[in-house]
N, C-alpha and C positions, 0 to 999 in steps of 0.2 A: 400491439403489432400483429398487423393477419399473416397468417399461415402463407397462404397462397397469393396470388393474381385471383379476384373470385373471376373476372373473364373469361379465364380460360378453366373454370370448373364445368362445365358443362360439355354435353355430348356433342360432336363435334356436327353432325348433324341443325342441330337445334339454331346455328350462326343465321341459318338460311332462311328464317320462319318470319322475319321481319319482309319478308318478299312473298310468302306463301297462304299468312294467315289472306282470308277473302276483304277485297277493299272495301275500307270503312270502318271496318271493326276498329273498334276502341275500349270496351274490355271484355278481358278473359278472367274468369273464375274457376278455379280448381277445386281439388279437395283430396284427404289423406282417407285410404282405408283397411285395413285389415280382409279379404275378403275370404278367409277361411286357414285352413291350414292345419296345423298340427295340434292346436290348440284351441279352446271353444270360446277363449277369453283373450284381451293381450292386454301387456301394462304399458300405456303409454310412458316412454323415455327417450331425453336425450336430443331433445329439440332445443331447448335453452343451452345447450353446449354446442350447434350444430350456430345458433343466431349470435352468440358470442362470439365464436371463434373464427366466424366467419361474415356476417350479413352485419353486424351492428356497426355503427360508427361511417365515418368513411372511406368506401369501400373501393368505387371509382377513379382510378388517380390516371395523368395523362401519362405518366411514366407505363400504367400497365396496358392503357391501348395500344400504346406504342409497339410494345412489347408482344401485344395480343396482335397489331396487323402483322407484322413482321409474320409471326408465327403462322397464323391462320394464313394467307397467300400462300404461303411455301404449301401448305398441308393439301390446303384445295387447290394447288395450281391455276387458281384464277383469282380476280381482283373483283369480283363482282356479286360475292356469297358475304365476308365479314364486309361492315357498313360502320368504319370508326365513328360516323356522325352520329349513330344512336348510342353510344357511350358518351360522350364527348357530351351530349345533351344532358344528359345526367350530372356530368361533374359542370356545368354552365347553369342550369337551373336548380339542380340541388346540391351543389357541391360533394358531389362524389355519392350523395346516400341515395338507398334502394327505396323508390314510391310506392311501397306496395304494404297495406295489412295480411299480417300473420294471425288467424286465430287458431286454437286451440283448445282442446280438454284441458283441462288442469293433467301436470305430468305425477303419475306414480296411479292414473283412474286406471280401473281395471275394469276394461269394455269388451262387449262380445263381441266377439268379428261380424263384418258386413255391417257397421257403425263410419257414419263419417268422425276420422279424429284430428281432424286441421283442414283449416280449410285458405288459401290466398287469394288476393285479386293485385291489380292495378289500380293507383290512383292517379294516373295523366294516361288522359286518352292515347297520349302519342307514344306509350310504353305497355301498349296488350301484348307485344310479345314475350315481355320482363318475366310475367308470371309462371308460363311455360318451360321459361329459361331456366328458374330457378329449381324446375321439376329436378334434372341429376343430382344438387345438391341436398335439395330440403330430403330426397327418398333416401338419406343414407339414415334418417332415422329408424329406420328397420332394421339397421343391427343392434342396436343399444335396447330398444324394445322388445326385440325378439330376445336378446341374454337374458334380459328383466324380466320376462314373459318365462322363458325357461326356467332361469332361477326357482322366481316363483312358487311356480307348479312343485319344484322339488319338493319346496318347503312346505308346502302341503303334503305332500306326499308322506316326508318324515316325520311329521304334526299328525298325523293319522298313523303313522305303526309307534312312535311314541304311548299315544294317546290307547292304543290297544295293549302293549306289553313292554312300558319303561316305568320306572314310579315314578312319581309326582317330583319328587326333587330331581331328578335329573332332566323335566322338562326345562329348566336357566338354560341348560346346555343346547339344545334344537338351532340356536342362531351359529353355534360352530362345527354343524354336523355336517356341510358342504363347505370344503376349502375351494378356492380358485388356485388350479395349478398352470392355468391355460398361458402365458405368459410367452415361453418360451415356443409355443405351437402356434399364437396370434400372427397373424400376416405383417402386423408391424406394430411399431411401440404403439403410435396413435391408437390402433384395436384394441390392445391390449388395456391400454389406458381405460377406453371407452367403455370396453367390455365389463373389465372390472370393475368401474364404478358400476355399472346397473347391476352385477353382480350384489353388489354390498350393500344395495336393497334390501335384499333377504338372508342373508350370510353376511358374517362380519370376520369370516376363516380365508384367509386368503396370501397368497404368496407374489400378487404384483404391487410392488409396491408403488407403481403410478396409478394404479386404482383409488387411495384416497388423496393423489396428490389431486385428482380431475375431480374428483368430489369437491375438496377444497376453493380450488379452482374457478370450476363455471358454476358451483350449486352452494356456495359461503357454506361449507360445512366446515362443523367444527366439534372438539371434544376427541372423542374411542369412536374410530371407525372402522378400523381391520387389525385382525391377531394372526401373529403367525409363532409357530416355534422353534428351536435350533431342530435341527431334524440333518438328517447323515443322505448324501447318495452312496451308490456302487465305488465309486474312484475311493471314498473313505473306506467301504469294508472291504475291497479286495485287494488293499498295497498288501498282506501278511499271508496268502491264498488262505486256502483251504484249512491249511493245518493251525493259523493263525489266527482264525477268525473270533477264539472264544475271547485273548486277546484282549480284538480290538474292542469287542463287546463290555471286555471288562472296563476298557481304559474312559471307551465310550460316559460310561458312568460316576465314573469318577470324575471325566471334565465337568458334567453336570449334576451332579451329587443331590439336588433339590430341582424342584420347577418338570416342567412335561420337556421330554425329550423325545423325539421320531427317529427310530434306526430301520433301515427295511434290512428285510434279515432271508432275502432267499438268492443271496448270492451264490450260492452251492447249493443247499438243501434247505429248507425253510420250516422243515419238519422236523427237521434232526436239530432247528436253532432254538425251534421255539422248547423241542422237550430235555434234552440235554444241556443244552447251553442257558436261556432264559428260565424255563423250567427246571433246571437243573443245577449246576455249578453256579451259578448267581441268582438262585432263585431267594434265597435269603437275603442278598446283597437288596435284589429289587421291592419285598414286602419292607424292607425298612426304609427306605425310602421315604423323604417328604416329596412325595410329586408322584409325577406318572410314566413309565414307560408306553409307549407305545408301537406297538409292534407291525412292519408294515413286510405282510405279504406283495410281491411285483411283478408276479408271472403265472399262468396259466389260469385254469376257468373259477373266474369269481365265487361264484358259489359253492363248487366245492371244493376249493382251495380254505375257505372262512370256514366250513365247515366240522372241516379235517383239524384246521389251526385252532380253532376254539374245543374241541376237541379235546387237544393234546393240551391248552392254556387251562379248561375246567379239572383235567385230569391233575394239571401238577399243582395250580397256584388254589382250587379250590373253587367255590361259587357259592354264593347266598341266592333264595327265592323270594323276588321282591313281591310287593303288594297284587303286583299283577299273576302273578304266577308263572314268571320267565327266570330263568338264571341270569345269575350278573356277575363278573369278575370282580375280585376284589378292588380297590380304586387305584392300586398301585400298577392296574395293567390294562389299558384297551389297544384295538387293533383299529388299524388305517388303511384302507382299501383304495389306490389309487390309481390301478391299471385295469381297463376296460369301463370304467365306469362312464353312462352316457343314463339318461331318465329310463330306458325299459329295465338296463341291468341294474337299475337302486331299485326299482318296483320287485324285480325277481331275487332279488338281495336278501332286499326287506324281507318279502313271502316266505323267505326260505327261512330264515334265520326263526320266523315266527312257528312257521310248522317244526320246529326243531326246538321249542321249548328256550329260547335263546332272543334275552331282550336286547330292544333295539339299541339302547345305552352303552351296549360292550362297544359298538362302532362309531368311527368319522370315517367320511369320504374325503377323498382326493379326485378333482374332475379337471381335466386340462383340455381338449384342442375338442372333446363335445359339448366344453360349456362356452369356449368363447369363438372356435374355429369350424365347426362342423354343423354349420347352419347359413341358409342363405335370406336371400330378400322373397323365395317361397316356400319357405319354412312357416308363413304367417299369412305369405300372396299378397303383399305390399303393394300399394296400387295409386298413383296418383291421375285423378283426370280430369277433365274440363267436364262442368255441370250448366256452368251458365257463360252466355256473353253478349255483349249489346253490337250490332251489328247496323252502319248506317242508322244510328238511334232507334235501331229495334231491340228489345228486351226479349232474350229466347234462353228457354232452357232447353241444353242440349243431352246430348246421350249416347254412348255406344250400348250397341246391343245385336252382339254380334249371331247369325245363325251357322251350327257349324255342327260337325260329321263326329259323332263318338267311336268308341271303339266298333262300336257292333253294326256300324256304318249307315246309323239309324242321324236324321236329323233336328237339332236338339237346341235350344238355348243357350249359348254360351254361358260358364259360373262368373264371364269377365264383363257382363252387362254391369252397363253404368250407372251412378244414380246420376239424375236429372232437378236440377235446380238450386236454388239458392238454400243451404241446409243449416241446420242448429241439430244440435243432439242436447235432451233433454231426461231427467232421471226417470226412468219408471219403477218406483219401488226400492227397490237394489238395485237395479240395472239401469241403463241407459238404452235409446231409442232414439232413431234419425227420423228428423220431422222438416217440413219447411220451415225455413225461417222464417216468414210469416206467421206460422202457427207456434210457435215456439214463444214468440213477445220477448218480454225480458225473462223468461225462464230458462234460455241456454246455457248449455255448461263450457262451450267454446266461448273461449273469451279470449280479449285480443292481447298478444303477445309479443305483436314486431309492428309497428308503425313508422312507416316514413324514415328508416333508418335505425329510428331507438327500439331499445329494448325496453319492453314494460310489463307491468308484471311479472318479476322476477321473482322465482321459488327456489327455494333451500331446501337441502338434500333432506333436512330433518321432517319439513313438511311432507313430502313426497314418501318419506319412510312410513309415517304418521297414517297417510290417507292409502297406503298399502294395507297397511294392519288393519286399520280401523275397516276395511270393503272383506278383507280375507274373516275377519272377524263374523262378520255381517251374515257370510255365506255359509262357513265354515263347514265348508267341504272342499273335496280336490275336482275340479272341473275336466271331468274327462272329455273328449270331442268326439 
């Protein structure tokens, strides 16, 4: 069952273009790109969940023209912009399904920006506006690629101060060193969902738990996909104030007596919790322990707030010096850092902790509304555009290429020039490269992934996991931009 009416998914603009494209035209070719941004790479995601849940099957029904003229007249106050008969043709000739090929990269390729990564056309002349149409929905894969893209990068990031001062056994742990807290800060469940799945690409730490129901879902995943653990907010430490807090700490413990448990501890003073309280009055209670406390600072400046806290944690419960030559808590104690965190402050986190003799092992992250909410469709410069189209049975590639005024009010190239013609991306090395289809043969790596309605070639979560590792492997470095 679809989601929506797909009619009315598009920009309301867009109804009008079966009047506007130039007579004759009979097809339109698109294409997807990254054209720069925040990142020097991005990982495509999130297209098979975007054709599933919405483009596959059929799509077309008379009940939502219906629906769709109704609406649309009212919106344009005229009867002469929506055209029921180009829908109506769709559900008469192809019974409701979309004519149009979808190709693609393989999902989970990690490609350099300014790469074409999908590309559509039309297959019935009588529908070159279809493919244009499609442009508002198919671009919301820029958020799903862009979390995957962010993710990511993290986990290089923490695979590189690991790699510099954690020991060797505690690299198993690197895949739970980014929880997703984004949940509750996502615009809406759908986001969140969405979000989360591309998250758990690179992290399997996470607190939504529609994240592996959409894994499941649109990608047949299956098995250990996301971990999360009992973990306390404020409303649990502050029903006893101030005076009561060592308490609830104790009682804290005893409900979970074995296994990792999360308590944030700067409901009052976080200082006075960790060396009195944690390092203190229960500081025997928590070395015998089978499991781990974790201790979650939740207010003021990351870095030296962990500082301070690790600190007073080396001071009471002690530290070993591992292989690397870092201190390390003993295993009954790490800290959970989950206010402020966004990618510069885990780079300055990191730095810090490293210049302070202080491995990266004592720590997990907590990231909420800058891993799934505090990025857009130009966080990466998402960009769909017409490259090619046959016009009165001419074959032309097209192009924007726009000339325009920089700051310095000098006249310049636009970064938002087109690419022009029929394209393939093929590997060069490690990386990929946008070439003509022509020149490309059967070497490209867009291959086709929506045909005439169906979905084909379908990839699972575990394959996408797979060809992540196996490219971050390959490089095995963090791709700065």
């Amino acid at each position: 069952m679809k989601t929506d009416n797909i009619i009315l998914l598009a920009d309301a603009y867009k109804y009008s273009h079966h009047k506007l494209y130039y007579p004759g035209t009979t097809k339109i070719y698109s294409y997807l790109e990254s054209r720069g941004g925040a990142f020097g790479d991005t990982v495509f995601f999130g297209l098979q969940y975007i054709l599933k849940n919405y483009l596959a099957g059929q799509v077309i029904t008379k009940e939502g023209v219906d629906e769709a003229e109704v609406l649309l007249n009212s919106i344009f106050g005229r009867s002469d912009v929506f055209d029921r008969s180009k829908f109506d043709y769709i559900i008469e000739k192809y019974n409701g399904r979309l004519p149009v090929t979808i190709k693609a990269v393989k999902e989970g390729a990690i490609v350099p920006v300014k790469n074409v990564l999908m590309t559509i056309e039309n297959n019935d002349p009588e529908l070159y506006w279809l493919t244009n149409f499609l442009e508002t929905l198919l671009m919301q894969v820029w958020y799903p690629s862009t979390v995957a893209t962010l993710s990511n990068h993290i986990h290089r990031i923490v695979e590189m101060y690991y790699a510099e001062t954690a020991s060797e056994a505690a690299h198993a742990g690197i895949d739970f060193v980014l929880n997703d807290f984004g949940f509750r800060g996502a615009s809406s469940t759908e986001s969140a969902g969405i979000g989360g799945m591309a998250h758990l690409l690179s992290f399997k730490g996470s607190d939504t738990v529609l994240a592996p129901v959409y894994a499941q879902r649109y990608y047949n995943a299956s098995g250990f996909l996301a971990a999360s653990v009992p973990a306390t907010e404020h409303s649990i430490m502050t029903l006893r104030g101030a005076e009561g807090e060592l308490d609830v700490f104790r009682h804290i413990l005893e409900a979970y007596p074995t296994g990792i448990v999360s308590v944030v501890s700067d409901s009052f003073d976080i200082f006075k919790a960790c060396s009195e309280y944690w390092g203190g009055a229960l500081k025997e209670t928590i070395l015998n322990r089978k499991g781990t406390l974790v201790i979650r600072p939740d207010s003021g400046d990351p870095v030296y707030t962990l500082l301070r806290v690790f600190e007073i944690l080396f001071e009471r419960f002690g530290y070993t010096i591992n292989e690397k030559g870092y201190r390390v808590l003993p295993p009954q104690v790490r800290v959970i850092q989950g206010d402020g965190i966004n990618i510069d402050s885990i780079r300055t986190i990191y730095s810090a902790l490293k210049l302070n003799g202080i491995s990266a092992e004592n720590l997990v992250l907590g990231m909420g509304g800058a891993l799934l909410q505090k990025l857009d469709r130009d966080t990466q410069k998402y960009a769909i555009k017409c490259a090619y189209a046959e016009v009165n049975g001419q074959k032309t590639n097209v192009q924007k290429n726009p000339l325009e005024i920089n700051g310095k009010g000098q006249l310049v190239q636009s970064f938002k020039t087109s690419k022009s013609g029929r394209l393939q991306l093929v590997k060069a090395g490690n990386s990929y490269q946008t070439v003509a289809e022509d020149v490309a043969g059967d070497n490209g790596e867009l291959i086709t992934v929506f045909e005439n309605g169906e979905l084909v070639n379908e990839q699972s979560f575990a394959e996408i996991q797979a060809r992540i590792v196996s490219h971050v492997a390959e490089q095995n470095t963090e791709v700065v931009s």
